[in-house]
MIDREN-250113 format. One record per residue: residue number from 1; residue in one letter; x, y, z of N, C-alpha, C, O in turn. Coordinates in steps of 0.1 Angstrom, whole numbers, always signed. Layout:
<nodes>
[NUM; "a"; [X; Y; Z]; [X; Y; Z]; [X; Y; Z]; [X; Y; Z]];
...
</nodes>
This chain:
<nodes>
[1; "x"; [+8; -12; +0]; [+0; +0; +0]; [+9; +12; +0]; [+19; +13; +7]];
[2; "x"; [+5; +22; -8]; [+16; +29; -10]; [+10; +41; +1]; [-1; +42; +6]];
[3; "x"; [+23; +50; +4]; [+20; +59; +16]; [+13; +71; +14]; [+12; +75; +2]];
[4; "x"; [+7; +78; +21]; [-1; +89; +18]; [+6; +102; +21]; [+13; +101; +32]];
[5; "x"; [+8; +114; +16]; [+20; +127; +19]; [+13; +137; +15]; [+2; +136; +8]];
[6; "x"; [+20; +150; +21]; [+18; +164; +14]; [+32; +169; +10]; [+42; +163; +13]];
[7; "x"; [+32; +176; +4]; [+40; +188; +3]; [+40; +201; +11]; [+31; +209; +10]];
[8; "x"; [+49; +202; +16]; [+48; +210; +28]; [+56; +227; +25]; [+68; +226; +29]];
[9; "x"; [+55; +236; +21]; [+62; +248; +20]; [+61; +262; +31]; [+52; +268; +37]];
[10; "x"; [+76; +262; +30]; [+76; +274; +45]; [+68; +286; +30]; [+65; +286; +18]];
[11; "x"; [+69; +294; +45]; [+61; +311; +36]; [+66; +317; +43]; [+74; +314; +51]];
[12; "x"; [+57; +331; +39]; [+59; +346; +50]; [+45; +348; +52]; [+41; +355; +61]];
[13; "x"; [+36; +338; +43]; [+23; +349; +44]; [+15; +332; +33]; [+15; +329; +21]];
[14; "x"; [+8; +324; +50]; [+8; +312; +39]; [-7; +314; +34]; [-8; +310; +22]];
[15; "x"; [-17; +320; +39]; [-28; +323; +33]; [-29; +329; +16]; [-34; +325; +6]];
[16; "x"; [-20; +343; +20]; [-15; +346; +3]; [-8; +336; -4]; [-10; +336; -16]];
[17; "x"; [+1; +326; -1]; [+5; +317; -9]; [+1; +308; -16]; [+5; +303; -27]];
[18; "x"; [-12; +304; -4]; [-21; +289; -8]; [-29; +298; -21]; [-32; +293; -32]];
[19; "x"; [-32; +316; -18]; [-42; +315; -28]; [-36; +316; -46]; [-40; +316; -57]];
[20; "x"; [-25; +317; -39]; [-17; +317; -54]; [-15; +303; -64]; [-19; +302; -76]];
[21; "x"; [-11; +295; -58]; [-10; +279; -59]; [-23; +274; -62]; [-28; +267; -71]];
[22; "x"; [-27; +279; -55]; [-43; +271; -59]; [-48; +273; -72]; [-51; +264; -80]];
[23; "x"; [-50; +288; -75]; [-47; +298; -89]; [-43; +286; -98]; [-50; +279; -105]];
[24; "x"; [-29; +287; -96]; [-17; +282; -105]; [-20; +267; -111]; [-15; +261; -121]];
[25; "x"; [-27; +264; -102]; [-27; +249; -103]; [-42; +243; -104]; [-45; +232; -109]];
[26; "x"; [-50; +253; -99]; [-62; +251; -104]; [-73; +239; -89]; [-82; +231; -90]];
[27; "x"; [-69; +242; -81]; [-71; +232; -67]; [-79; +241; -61]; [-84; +252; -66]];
[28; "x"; [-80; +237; -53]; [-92; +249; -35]; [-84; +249; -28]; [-75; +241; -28]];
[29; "x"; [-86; +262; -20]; [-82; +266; -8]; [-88; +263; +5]; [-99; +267; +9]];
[30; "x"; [-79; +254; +11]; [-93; +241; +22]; [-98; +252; +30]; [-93; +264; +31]];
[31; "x"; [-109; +248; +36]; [-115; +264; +45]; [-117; +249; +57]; [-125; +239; +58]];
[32; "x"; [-107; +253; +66]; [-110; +247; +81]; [-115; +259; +88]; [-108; +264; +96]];
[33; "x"; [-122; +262; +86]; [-132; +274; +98]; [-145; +265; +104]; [-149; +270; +114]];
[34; "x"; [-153; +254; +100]; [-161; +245; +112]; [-152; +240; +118]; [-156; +240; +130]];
[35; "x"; [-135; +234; +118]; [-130; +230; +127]; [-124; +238; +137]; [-121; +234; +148]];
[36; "x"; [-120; +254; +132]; [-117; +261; +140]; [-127; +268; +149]; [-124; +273; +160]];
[37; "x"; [-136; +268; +145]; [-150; +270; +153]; [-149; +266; +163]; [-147; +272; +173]];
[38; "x"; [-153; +249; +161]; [-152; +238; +169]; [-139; +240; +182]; [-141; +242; +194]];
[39; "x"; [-128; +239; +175]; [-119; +241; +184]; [-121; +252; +192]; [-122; +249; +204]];
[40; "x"; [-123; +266; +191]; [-127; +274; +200]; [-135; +277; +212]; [-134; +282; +224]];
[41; "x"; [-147; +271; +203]; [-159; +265; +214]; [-159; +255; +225]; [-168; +254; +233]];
[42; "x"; [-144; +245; +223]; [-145; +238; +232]; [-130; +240; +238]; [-124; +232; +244]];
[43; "x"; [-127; +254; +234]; [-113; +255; +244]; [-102; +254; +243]; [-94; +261; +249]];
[44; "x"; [-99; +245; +232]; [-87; +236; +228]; [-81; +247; +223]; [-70; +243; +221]];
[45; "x"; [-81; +257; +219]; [-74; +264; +210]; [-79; +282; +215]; [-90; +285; +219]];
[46; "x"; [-68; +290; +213]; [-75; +303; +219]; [-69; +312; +204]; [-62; +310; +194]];
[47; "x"; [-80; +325; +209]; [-82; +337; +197]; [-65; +339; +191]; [-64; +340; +179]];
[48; "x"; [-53; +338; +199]; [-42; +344; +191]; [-40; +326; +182]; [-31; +327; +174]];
[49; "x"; [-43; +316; +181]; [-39; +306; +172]; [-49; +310; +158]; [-44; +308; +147]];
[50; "x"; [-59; +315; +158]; [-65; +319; +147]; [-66; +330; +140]; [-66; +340; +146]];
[51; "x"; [-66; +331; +127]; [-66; +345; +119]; [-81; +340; +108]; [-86; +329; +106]];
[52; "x"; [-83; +350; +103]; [-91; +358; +96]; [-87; +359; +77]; [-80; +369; +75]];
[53; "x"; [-90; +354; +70]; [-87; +352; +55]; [-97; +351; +45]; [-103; +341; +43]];
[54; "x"; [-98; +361; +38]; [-111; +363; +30]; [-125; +359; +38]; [-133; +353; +31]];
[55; "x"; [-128; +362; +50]; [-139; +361; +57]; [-142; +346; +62]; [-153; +340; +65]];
[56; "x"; [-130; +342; +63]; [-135; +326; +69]; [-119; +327; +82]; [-108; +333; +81]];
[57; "x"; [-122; +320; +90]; [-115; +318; +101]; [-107; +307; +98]; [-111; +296; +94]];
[58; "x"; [-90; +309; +99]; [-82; +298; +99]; [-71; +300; +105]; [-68; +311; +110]];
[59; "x"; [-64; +289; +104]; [-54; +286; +119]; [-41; +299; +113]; [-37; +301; +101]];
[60; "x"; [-37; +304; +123]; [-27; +315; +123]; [-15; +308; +116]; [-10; +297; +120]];
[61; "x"; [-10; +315; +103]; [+2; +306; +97]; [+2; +295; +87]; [+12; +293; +80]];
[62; "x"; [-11; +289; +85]; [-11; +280; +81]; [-25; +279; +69]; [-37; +280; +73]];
[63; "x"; [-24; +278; +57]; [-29; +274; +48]; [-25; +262; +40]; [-14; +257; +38]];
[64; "x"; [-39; +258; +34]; [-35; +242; +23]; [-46; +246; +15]; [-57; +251; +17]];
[65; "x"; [-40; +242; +4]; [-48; +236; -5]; [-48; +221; -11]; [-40; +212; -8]];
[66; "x"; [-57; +219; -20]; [-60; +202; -25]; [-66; +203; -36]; [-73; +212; -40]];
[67; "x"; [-63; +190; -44]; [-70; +188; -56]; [-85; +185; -55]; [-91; +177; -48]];
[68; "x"; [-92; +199; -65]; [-111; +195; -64]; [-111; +185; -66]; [-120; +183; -58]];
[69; "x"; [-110; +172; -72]; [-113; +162; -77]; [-112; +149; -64]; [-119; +138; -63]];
[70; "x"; [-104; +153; -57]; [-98; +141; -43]; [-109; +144; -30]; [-115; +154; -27]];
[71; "x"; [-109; +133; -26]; [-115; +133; -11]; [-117; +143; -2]; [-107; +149; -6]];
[72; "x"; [-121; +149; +5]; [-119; +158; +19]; [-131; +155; +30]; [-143; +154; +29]];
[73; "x"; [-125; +154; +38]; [-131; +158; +53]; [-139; +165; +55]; [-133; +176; +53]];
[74; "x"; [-152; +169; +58]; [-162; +178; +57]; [-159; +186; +70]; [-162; +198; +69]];
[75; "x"; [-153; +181; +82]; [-158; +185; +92]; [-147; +195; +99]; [-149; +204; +107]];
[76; "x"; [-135; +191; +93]; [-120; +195; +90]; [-119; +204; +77]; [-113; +215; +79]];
[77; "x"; [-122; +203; +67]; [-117; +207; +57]; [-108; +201; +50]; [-107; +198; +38]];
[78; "x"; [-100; +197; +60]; [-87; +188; +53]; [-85; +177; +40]; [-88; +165; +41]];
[79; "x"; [-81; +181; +26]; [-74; +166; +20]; [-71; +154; +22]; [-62; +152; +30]];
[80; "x"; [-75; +147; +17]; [-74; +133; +18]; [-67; +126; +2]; [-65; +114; -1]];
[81; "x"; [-65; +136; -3]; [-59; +128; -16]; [-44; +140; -16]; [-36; +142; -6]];
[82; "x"; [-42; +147; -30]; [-32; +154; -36]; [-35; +170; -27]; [-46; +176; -27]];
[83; "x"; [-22; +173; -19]; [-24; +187; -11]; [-13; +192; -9]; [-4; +184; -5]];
[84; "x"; [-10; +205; -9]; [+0; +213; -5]; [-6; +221; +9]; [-17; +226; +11]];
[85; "x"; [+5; +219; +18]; [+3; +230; +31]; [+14; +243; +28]; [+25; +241; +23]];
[86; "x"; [+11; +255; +31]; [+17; +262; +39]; [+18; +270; +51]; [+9; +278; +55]];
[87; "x"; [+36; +265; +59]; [+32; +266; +70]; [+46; +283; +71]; [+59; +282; +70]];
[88; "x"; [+36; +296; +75]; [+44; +307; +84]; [+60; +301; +90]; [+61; +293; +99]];
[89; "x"; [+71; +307; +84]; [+80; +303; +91]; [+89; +317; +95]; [+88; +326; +86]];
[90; "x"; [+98; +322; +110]; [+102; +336; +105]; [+117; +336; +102]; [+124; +344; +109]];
[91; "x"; [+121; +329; +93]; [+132; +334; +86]; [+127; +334; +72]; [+116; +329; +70]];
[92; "x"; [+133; +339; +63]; [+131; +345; +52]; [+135; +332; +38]; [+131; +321; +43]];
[93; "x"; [+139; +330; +29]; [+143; +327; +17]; [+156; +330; +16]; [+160; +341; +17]];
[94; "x"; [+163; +321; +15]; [+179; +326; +13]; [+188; +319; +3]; [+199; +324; -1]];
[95; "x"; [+184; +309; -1]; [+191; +305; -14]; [+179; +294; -25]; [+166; +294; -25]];
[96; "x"; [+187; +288; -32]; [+176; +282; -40]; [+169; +271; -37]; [+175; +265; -28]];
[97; "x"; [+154; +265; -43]; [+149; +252; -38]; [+156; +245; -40]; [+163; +248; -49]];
[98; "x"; [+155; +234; -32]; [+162; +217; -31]; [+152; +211; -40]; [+156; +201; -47]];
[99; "x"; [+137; +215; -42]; [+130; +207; -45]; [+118; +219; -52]; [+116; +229; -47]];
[100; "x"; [+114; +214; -61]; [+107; +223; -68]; [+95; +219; -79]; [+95; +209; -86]];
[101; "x"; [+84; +229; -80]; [+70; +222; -87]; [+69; +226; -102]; [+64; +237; -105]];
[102; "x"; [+72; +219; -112]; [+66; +215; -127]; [+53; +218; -127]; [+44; +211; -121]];
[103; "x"; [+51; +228; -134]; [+33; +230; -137]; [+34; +233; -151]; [+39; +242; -157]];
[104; "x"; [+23; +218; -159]; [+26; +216; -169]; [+17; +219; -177]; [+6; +217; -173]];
[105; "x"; [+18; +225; -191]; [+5; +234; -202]; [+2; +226; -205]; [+8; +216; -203]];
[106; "x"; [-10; +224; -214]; [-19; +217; -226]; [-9; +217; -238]; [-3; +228; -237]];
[107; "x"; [-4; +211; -247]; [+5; +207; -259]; [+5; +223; -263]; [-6; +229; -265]];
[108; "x"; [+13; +225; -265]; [+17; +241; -276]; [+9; +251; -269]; [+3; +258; -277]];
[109; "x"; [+8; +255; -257]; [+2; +265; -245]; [+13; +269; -236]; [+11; +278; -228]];
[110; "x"; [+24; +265; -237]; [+34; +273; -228]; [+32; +285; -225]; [+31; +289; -213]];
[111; "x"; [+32; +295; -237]; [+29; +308; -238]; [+19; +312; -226]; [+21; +319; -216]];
[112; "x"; [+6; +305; -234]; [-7; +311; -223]; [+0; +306; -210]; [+6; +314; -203]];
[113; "x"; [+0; +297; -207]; [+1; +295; -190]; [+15; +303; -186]; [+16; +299; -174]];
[114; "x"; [+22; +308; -187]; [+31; +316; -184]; [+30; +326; -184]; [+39; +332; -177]];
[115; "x"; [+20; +333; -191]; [+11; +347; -192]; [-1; +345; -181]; [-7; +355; -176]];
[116; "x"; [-3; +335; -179]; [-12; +332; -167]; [-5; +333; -153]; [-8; +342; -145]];
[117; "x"; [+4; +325; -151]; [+8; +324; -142]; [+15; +339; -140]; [+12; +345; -129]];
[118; "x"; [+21; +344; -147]; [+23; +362; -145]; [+10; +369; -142]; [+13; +378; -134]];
[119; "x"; [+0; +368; -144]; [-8; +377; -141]; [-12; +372; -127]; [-17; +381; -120]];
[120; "x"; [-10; +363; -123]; [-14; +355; -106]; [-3; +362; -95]; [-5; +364; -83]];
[121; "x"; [+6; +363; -102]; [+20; +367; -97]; [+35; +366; -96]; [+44; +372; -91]];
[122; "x"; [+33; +357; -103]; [+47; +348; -106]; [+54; +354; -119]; [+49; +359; -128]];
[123; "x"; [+70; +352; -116]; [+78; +361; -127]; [+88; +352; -132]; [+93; +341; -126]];
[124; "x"; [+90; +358; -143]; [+100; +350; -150]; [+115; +351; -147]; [+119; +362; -146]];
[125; "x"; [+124; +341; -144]; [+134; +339; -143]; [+141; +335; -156]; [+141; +345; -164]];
[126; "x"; [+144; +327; -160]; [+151; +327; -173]; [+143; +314; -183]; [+136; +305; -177]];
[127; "x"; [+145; +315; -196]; [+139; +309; -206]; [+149; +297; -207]; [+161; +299; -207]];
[128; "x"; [+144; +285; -208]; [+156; +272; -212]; [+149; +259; -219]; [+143; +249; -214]];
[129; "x"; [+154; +263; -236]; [+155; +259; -244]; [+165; +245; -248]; [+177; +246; -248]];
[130; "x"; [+161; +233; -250]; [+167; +225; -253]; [+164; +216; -266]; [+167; +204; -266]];
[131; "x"; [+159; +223; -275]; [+156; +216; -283]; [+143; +202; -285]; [+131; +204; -288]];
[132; "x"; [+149; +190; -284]; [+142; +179; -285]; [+137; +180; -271]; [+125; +180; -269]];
[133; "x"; [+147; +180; -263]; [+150; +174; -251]; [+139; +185; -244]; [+136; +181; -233]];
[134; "x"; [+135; +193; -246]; [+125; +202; -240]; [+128; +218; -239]; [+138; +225; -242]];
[135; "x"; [+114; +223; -235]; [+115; +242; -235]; [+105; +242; -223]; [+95; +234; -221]];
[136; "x"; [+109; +251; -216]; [+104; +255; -204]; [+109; +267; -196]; [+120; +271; -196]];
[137; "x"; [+100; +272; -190]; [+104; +286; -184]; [+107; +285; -170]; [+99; +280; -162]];
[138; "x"; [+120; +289; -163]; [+121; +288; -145]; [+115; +300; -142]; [+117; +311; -149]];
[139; "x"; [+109; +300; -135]; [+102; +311; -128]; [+97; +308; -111]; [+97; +298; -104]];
[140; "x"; [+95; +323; -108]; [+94; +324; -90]; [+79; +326; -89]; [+71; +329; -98]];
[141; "x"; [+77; +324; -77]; [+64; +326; -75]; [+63; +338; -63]; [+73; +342; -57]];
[142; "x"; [+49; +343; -59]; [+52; +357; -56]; [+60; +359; -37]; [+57; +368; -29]];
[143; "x"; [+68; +349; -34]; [+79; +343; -22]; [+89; +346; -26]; [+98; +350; -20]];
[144; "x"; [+89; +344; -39]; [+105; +336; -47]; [+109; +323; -49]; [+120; +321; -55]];
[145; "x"; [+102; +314; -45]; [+103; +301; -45]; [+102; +297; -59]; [+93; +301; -67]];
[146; "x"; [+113; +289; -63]; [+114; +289; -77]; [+103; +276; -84]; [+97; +267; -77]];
[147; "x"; [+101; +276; -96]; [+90; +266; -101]; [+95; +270; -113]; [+101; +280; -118]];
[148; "x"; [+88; +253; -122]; [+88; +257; -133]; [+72; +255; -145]; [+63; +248; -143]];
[149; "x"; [+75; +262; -154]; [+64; +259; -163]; [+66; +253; -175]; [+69; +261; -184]];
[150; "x"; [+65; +240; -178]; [+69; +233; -187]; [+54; +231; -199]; [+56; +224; -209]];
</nodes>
């Protein structure tokens, strides 16, 4: 049985990140606000762990998103299939990813989705051409976290 995982990325500002990614990639932005509810009402959790994000209540620091098409938790919000978290961290960005996300066009759309993804926020780093072997753009997203659009 194979194992179940997220992807996990630090931020500065994970609510603006998840809504960018989600954008980019075309997923939801989980809304845990019945669970943060829940948690409040029964104590477990006090007003400084929660923040405030497009009018729904969610945990301070911390956004995810998930694929519409996968499972979720009604009661949580939470993914159960394909999900990215971002979790608030307070040091900054200081050199390049170790590890990084391929977001890939429809056949001969590079163009558009790279004109998309700029309009979401994301900027172009450099163009790399290889012929057979492939064309694709490195680009940051609006952190700096590098990605690419293939």
């Amino acid at each position: 049985m194979a194992l179940t995982w997220k992807l996990v990325i630090d931020s500065s500002n994970a609510p603006a990140l998840a809504d960018f990614w989600a954008a980019a990639l075309e997923y939801e932005v989980e809304d845990p606000s019945v669970l943060v509810e829940q948690l409040l009402a029964a104590g477990h959790i006090g007003d400084e762990a929660v923040a405030e994000h497009r009018g729904r209540k969610t945990f301070r620091g911390y956004a995810a998103i998930r694929h519409p098409e996968d499972p979720f938790d009604a009661a949580s919000g939470v993914g159960r299939g394909r999900r990215v978290l971002f979790q608030d961290v307070p040091e900054g960005k200081t050199g390049k990813n170790r590890l990084h996300i391929d977001v890939h066009s429809e056949p001969g759309g590079l163009d558009a989705l790279v004109a998309r993804l700029e309009k979401l926020g994301a900027s172009r780093i450099r163009e790399v051409d290889q012929g057979i072997e492939g064309h694709w753009w490195l680009m940051r997203d609006p952190e700096g976290n590098e990605f690419c659009a293939v």
